[in-house]
PyMOL Python script that loads the backbone (N, CA, C, O; Angstrom):
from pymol import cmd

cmd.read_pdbstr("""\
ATOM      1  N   UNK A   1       2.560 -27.629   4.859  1.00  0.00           N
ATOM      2  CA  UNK A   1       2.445 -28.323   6.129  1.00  0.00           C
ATOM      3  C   UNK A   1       1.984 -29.755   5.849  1.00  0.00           C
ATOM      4  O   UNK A   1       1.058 -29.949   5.061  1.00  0.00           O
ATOM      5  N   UNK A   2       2.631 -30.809   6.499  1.00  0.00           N
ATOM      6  CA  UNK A   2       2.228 -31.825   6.405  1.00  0.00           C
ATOM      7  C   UNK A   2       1.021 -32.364   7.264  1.00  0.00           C
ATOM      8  O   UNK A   2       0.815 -32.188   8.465  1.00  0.00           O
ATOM      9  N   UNK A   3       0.157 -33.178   6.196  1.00  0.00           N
ATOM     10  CA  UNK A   3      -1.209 -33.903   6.537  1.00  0.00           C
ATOM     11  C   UNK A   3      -1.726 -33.927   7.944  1.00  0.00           C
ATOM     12  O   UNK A   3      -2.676 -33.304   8.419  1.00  0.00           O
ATOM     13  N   UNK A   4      -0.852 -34.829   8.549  1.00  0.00           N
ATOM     14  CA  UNK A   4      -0.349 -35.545   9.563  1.00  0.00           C
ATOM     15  C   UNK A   4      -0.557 -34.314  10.571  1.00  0.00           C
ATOM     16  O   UNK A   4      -1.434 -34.434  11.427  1.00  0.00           O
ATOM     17  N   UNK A   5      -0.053 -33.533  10.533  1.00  0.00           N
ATOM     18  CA  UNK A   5       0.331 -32.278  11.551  1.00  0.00           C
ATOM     19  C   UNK A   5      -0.761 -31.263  11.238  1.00  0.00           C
ATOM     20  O   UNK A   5      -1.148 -30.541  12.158  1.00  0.00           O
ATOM     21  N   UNK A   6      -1.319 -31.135   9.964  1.00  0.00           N
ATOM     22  CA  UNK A   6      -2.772 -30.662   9.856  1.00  0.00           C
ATOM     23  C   UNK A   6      -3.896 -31.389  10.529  1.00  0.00           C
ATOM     24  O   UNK A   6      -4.453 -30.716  11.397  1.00  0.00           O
ATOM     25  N   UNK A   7      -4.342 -32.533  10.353  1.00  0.00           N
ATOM     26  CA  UNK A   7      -4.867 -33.407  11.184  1.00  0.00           C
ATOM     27  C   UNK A   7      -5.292 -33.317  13.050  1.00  0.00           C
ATOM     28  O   UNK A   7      -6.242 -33.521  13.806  1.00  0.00           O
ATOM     29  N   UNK A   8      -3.967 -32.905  13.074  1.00  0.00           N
ATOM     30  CA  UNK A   8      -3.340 -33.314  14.664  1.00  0.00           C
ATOM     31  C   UNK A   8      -3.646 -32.317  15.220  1.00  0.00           C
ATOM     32  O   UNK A   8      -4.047 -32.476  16.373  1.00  0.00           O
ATOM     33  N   UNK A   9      -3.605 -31.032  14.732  1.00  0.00           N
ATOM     34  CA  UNK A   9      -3.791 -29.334  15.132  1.00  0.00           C
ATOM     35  C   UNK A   9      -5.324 -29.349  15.304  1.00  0.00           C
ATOM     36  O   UNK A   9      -5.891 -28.899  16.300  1.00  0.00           O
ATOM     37  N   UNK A  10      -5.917 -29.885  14.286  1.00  0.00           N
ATOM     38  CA  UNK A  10      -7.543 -29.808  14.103  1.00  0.00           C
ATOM     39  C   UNK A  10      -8.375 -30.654  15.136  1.00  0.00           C
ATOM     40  O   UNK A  10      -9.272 -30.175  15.830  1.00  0.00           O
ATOM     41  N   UNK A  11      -8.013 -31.833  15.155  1.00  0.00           N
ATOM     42  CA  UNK A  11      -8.099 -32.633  16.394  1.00  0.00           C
ATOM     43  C   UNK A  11      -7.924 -32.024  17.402  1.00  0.00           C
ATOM     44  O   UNK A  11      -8.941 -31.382  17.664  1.00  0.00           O
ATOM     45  N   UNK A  12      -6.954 -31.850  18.305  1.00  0.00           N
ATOM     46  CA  UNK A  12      -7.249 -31.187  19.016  1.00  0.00           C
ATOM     47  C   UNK A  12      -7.686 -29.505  19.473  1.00  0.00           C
ATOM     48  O   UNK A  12      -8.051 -29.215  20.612  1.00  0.00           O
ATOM     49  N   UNK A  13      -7.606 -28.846  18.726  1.00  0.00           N
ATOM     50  CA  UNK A  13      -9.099 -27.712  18.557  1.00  0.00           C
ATOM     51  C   UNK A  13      -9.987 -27.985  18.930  1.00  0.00           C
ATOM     52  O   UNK A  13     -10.607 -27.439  19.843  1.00  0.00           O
ATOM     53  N   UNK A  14     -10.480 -29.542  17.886  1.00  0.00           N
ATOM     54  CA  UNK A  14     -11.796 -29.649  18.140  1.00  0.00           C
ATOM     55  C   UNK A  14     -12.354 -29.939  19.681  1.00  0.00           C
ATOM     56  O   UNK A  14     -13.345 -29.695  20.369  1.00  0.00           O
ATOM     57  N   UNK A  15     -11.127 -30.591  19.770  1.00  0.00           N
ATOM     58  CA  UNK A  15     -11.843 -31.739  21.124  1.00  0.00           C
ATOM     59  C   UNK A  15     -11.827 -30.492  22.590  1.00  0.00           C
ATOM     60  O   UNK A  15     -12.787 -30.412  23.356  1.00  0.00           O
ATOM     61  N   UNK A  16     -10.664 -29.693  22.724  1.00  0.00           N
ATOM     62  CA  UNK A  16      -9.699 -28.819  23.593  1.00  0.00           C
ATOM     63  C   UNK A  16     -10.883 -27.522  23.941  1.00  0.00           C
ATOM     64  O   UNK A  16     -11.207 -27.178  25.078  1.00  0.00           O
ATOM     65  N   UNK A  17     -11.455 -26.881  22.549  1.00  0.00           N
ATOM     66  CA  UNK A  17     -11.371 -25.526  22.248  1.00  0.00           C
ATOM     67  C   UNK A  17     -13.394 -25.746  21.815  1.00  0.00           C
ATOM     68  O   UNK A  17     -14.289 -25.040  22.281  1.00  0.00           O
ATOM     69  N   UNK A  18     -13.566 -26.902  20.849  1.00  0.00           N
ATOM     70  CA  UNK A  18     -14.625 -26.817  20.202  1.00  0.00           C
ATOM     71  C   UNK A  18     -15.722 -27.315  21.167  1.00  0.00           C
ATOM     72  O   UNK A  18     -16.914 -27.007  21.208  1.00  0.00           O
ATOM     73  N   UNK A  19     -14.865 -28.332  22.083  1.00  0.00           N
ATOM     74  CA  UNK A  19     -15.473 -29.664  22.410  1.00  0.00           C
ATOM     75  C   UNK A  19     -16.499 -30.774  21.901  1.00  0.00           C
ATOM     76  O   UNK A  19     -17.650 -30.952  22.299  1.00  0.00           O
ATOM     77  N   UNK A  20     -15.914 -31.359  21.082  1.00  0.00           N
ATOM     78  CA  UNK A  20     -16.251 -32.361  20.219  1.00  0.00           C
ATOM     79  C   UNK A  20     -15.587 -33.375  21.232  1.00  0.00           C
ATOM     80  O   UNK A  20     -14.553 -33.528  21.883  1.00  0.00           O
ATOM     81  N   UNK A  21     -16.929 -34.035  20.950  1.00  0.00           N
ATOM     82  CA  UNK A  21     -16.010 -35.899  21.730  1.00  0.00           C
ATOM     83  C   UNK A  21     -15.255 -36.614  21.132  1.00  0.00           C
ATOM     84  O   UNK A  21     -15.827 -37.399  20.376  1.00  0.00           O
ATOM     85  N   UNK A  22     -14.015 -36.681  21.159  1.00  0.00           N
ATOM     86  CA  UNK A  22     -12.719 -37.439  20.893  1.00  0.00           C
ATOM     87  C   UNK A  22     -13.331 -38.705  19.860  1.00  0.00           C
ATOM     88  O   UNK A  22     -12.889 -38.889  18.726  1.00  0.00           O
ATOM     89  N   UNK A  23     -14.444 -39.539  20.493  1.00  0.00           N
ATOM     90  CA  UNK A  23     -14.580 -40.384  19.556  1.00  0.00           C
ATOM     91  C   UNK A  23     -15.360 -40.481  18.440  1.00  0.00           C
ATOM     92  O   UNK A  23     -15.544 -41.491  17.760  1.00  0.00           O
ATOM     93  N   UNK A  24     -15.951 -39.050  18.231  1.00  0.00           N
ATOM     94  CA  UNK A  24     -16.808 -39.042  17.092  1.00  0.00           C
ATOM     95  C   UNK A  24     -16.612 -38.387  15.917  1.00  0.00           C
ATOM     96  O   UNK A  24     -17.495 -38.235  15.074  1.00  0.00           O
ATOM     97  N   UNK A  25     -14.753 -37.728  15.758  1.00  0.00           N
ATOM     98  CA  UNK A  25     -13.644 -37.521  15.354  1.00  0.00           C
ATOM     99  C   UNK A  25     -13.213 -38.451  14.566  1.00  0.00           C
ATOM    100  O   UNK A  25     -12.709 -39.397  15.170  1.00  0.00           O
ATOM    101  N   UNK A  26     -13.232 -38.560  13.024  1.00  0.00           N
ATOM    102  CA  UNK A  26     -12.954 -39.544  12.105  1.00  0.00           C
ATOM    103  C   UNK A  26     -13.283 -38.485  10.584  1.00  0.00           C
ATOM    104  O   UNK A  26     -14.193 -37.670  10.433  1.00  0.00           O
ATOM    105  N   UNK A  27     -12.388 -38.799   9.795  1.00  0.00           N
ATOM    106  CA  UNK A  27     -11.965 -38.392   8.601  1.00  0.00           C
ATOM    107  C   UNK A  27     -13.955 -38.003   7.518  1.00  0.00           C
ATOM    108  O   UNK A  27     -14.312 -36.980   6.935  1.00  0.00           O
ATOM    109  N   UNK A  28     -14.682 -39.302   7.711  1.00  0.00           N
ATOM    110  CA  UNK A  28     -15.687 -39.534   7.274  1.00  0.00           C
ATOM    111  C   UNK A  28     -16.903 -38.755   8.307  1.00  0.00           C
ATOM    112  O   UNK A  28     -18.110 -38.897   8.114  1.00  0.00           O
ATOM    113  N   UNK A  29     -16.365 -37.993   9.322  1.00  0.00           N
ATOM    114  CA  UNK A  29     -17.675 -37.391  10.403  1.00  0.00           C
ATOM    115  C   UNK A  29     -17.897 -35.947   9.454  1.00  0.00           C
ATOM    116  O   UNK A  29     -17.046 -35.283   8.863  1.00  0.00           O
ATOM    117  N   UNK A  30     -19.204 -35.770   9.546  1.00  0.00           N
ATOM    118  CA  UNK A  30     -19.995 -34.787   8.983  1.00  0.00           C
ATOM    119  C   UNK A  30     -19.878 -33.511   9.771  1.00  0.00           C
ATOM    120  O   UNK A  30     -20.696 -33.501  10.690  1.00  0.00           O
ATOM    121  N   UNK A  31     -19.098 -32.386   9.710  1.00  0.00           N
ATOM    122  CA  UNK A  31     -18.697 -31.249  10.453  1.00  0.00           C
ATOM    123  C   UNK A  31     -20.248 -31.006  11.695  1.00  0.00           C
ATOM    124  O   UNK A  31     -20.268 -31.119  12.920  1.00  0.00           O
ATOM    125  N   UNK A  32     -21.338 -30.660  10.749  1.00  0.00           N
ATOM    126  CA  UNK A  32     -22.419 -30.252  11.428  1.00  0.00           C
ATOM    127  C   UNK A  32     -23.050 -31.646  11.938  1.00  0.00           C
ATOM    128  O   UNK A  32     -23.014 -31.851  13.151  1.00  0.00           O
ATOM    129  N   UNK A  33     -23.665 -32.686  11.036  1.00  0.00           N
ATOM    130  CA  UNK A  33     -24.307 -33.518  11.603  1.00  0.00           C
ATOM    131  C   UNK A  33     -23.574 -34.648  12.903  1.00  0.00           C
ATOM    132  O   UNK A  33     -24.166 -34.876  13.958  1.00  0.00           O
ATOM    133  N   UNK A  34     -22.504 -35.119  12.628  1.00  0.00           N
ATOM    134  CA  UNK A  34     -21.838 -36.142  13.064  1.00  0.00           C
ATOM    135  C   UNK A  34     -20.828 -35.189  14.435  1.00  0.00           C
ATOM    136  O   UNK A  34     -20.711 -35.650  15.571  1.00  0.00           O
ATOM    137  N   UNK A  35     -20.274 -33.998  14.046  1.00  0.00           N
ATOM    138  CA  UNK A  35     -19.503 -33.394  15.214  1.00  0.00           C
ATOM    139  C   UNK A  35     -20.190 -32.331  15.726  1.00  0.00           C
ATOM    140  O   UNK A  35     -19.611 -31.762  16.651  1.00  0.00           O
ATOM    141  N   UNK A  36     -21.392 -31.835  15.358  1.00  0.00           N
ATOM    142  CA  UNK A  36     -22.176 -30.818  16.272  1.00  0.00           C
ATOM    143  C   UNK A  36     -21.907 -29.313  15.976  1.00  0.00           C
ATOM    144  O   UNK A  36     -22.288 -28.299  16.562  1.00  0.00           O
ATOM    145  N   UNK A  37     -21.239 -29.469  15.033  1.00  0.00           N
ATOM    146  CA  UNK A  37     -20.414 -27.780  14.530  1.00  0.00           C
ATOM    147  C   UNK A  37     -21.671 -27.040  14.088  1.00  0.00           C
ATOM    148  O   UNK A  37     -22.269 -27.621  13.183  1.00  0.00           O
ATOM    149  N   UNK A  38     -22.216 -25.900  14.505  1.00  0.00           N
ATOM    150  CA  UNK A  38     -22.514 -25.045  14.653  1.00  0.00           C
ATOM    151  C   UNK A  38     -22.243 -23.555  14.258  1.00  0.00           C
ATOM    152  O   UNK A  38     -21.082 -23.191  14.447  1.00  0.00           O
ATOM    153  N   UNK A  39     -22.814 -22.943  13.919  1.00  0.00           N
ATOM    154  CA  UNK A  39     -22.454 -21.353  13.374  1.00  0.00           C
ATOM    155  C   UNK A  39     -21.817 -20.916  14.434  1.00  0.00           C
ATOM    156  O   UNK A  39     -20.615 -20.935  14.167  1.00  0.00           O
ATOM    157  N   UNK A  40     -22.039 -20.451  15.724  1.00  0.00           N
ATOM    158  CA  UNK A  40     -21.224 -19.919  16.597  1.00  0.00           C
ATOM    159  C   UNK A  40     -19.910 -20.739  16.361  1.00  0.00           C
ATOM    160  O   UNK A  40     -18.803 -20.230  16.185  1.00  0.00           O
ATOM    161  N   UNK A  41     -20.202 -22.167  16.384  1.00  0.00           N
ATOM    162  CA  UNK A  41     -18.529 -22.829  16.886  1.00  0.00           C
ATOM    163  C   UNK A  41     -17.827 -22.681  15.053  1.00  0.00           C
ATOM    164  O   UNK A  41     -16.839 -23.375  14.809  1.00  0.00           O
ATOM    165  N   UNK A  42     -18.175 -22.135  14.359  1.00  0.00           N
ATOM    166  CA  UNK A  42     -17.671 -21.905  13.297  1.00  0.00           C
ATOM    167  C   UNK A  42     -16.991 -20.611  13.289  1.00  0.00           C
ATOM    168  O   UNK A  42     -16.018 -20.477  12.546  1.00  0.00           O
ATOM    169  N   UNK A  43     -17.414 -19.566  14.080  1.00  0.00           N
ATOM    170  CA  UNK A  43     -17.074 -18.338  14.379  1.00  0.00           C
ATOM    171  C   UNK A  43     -15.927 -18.300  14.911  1.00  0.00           C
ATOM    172  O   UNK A  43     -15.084 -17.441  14.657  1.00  0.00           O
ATOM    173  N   UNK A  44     -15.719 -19.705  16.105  1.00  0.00           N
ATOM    174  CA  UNK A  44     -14.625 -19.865  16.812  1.00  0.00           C
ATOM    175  C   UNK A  44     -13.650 -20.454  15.831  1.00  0.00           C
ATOM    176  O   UNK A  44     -12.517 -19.973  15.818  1.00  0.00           O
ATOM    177  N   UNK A  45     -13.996 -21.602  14.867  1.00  0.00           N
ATOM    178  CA  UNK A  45     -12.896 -21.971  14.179  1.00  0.00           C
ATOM    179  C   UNK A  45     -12.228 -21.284  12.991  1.00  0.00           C
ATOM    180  O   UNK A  45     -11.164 -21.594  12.455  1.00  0.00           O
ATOM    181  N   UNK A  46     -13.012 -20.350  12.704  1.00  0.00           N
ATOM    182  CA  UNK A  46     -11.973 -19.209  11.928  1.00  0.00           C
ATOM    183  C   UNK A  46     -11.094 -18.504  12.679  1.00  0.00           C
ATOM    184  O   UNK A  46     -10.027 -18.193  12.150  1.00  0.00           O
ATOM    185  N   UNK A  47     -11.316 -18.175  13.828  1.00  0.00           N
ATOM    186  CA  UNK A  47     -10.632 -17.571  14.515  1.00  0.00           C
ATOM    187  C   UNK A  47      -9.069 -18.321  14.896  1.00  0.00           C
ATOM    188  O   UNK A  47      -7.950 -17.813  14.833  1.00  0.00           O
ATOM    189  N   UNK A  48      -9.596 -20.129  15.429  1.00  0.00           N
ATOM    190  CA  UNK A  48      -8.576 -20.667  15.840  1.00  0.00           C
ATOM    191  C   UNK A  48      -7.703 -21.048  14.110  1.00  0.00           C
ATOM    192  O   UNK A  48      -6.484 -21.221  14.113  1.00  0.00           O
ATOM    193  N   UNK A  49      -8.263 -21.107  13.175  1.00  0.00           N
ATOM    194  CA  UNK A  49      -7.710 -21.402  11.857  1.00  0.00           C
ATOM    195  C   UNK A  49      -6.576 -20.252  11.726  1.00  0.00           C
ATOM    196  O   UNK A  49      -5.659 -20.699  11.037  1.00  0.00           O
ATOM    197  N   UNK A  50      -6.377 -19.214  12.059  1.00  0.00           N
ATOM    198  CA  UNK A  50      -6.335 -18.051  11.558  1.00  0.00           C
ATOM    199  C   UNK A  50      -5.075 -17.771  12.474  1.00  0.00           C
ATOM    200  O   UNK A  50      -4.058 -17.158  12.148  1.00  0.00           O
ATOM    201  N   UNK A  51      -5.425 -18.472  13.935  1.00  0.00           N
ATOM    202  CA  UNK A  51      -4.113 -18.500  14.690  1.00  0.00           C
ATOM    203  C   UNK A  51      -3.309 -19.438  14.664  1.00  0.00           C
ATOM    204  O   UNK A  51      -2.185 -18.954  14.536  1.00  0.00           O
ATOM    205  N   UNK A  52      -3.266 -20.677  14.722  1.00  0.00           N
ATOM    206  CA  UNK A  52      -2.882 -21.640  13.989  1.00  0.00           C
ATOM    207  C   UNK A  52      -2.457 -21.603  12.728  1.00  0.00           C
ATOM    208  O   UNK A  52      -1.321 -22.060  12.608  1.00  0.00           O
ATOM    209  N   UNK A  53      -3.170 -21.062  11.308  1.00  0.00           N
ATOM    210  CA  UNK A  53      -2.886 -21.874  10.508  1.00  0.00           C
ATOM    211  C   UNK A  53      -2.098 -20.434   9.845  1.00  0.00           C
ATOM    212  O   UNK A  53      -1.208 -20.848   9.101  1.00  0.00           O
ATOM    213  N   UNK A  54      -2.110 -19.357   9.852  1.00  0.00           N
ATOM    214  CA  UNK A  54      -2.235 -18.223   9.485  1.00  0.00           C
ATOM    215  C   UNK A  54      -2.573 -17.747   8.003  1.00  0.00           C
ATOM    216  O   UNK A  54      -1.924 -17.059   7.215  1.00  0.00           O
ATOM    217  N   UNK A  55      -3.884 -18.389   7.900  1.00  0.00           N
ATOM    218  CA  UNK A  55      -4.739 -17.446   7.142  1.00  0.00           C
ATOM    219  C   UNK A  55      -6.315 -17.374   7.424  1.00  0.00           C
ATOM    220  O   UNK A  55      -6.794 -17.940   8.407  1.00  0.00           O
ATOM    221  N   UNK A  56      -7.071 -16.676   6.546  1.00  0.00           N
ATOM    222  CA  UNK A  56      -8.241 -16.479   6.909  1.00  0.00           C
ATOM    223  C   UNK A  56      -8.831 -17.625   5.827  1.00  0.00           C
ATOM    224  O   UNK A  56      -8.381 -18.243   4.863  1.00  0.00           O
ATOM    225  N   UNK A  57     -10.588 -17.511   6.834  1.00  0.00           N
ATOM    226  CA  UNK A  57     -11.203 -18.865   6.152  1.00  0.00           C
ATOM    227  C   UNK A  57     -11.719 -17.709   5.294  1.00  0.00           C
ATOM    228  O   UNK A  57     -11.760 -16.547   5.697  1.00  0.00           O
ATOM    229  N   UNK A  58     -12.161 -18.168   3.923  1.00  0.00           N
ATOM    230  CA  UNK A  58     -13.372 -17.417   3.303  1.00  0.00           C
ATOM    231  C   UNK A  58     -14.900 -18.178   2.753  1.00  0.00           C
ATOM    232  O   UNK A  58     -15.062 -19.049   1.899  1.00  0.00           O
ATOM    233  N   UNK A  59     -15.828 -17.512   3.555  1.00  0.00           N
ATOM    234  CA  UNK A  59     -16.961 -18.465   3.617  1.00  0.00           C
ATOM    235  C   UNK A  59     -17.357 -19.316   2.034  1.00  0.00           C
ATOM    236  O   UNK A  59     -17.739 -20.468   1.830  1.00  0.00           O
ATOM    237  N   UNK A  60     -16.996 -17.883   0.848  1.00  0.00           N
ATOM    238  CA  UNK A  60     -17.652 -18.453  -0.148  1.00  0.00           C
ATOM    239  C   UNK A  60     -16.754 -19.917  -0.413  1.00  0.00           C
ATOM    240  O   UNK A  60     -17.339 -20.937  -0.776  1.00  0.00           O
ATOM    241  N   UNK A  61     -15.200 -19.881  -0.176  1.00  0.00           N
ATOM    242  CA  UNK A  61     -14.499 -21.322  -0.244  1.00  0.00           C
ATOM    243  C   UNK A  61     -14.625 -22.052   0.548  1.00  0.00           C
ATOM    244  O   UNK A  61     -13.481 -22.486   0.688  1.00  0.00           O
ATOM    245  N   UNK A  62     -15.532 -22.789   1.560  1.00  0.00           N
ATOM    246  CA  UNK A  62     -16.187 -23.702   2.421  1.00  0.00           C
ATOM    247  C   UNK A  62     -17.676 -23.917   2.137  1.00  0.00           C
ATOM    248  O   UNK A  62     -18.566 -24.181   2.946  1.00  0.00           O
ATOM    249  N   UNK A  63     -17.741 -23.774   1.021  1.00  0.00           N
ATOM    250  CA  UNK A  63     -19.020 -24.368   0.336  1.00  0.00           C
ATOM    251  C   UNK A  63     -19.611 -25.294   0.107  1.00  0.00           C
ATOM    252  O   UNK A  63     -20.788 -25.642   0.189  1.00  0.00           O
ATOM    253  N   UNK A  64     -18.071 -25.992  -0.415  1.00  0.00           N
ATOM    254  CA  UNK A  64     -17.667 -27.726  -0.264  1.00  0.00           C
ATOM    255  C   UNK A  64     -17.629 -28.730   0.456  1.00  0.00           C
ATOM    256  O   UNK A  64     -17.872 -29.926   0.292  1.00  0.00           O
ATOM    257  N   UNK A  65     -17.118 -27.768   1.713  1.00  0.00           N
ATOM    258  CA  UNK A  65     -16.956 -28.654   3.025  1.00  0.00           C
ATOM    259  C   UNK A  65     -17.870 -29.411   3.596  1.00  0.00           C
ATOM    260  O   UNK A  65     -18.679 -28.927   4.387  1.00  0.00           O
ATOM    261  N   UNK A  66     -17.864 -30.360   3.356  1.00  0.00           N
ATOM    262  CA  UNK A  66     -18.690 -31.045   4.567  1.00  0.00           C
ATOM    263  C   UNK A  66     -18.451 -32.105   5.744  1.00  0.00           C
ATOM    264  O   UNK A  66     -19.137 -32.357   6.734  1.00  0.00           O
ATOM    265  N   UNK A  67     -17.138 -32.682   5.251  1.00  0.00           N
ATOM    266  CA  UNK A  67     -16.501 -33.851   6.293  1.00  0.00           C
ATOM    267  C   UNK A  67     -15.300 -32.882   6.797  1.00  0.00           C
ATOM    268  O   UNK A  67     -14.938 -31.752   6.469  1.00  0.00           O
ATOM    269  N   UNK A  68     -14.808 -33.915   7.825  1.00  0.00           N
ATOM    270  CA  UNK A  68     -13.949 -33.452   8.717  1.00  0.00           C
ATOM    271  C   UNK A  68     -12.702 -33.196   7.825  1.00  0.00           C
ATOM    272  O   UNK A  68     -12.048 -32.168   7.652  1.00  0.00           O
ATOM    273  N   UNK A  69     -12.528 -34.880   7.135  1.00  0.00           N
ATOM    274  CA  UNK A  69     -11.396 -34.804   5.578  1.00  0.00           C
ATOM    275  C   UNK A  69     -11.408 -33.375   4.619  1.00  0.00           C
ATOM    276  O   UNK A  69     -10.534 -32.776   3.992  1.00  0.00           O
ATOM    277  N   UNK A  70     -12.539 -33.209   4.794  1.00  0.00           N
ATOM    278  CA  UNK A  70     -12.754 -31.900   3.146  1.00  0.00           C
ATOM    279  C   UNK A  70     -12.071 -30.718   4.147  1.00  0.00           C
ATOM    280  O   UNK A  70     -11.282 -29.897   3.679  1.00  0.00           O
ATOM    281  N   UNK A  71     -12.497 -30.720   5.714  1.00  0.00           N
ATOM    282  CA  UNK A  71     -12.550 -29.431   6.224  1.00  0.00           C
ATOM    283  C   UNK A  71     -10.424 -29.500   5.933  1.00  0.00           C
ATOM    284  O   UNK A  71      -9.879 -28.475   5.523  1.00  0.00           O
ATOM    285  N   UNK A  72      -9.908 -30.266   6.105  1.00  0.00           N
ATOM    286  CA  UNK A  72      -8.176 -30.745   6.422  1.00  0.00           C
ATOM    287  C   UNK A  72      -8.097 -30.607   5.207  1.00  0.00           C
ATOM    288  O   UNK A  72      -7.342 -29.643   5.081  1.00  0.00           O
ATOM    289  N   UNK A  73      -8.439 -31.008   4.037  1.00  0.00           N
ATOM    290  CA  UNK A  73      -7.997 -30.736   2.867  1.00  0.00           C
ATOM    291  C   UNK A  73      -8.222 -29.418   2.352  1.00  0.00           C
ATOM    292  O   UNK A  73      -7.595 -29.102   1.341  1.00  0.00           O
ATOM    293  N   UNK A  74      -8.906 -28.701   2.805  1.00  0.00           N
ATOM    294  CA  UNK A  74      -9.212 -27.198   2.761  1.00  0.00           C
ATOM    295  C   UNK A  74      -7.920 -26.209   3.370  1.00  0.00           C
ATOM    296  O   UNK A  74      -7.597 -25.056   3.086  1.00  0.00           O
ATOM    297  N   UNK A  75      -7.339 -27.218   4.343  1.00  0.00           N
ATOM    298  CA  UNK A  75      -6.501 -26.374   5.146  1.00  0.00           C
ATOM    299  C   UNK A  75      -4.941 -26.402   4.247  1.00  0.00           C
ATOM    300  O   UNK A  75      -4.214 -25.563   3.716  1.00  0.00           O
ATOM    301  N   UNK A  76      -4.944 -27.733   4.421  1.00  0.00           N
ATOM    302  CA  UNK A  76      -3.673 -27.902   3.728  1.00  0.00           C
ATOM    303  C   UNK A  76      -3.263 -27.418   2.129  1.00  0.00           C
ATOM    304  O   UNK A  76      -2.146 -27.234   1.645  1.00  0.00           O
ATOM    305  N   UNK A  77      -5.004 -27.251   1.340  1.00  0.00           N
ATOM    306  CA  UNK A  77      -4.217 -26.653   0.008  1.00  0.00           C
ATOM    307  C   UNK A  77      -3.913 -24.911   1.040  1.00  0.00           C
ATOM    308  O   UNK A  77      -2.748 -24.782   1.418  1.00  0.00           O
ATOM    309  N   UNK A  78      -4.484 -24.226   1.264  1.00  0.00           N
ATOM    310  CA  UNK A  78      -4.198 -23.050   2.339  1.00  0.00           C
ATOM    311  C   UNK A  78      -2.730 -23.508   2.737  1.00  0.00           C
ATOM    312  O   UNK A  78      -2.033 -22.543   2.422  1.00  0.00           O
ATOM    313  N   UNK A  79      -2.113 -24.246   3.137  1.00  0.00           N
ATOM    314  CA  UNK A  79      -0.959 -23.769   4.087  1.00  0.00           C
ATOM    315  C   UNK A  79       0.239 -24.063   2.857  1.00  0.00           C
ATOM    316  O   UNK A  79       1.379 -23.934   3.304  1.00  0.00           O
ATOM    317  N   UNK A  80       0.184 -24.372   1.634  1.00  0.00           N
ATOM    318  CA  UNK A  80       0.826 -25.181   0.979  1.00  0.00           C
ATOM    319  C   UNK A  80       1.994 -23.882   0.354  1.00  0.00           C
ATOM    320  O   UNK A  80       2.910 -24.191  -0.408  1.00  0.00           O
TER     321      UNK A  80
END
""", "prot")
cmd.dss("prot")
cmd.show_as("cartoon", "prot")
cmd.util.cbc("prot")
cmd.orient("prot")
């Protein structure tokens, strides 16, 4: 799947589904500190990952994650 269209899916999740404010949405925002992500709303984004992206997250491989970029680059080696 291309970047672009990984990006675009996640974006709006976030904003639609997660509710994250549109403008605090940037490649360099910090999942928890900068977008507010939360264990519950993490609960939700495996779920929406999973319908969307069709696979499952696995916690021990989001270890890494910490920007919005790492979370998209996580996805896309996944959809590849």
């Amino acid at each position: 799947m291309e970047r672009e269209k990984i990006e675009s899916i996640v974006k709006k999740f976030l904003v639609e589904e997660i509710e994250v404010d549109e403008n605090t949405i940037a490649p360099g925002a910090l999942l928890k500190e900068d977008l507010g992500i939360d264990s519950l709303d993490f609960v939700d984004i495996v779920v929406i990952v999973e319908r969307d992206f069709g696979f499952k997250i696995k916690a021990e491989e989001m270890t890494g994650v910490r920007t919005l970029a790492d979370f998209c680059d996580y996805i896309e080696t996944k959809t590849k």
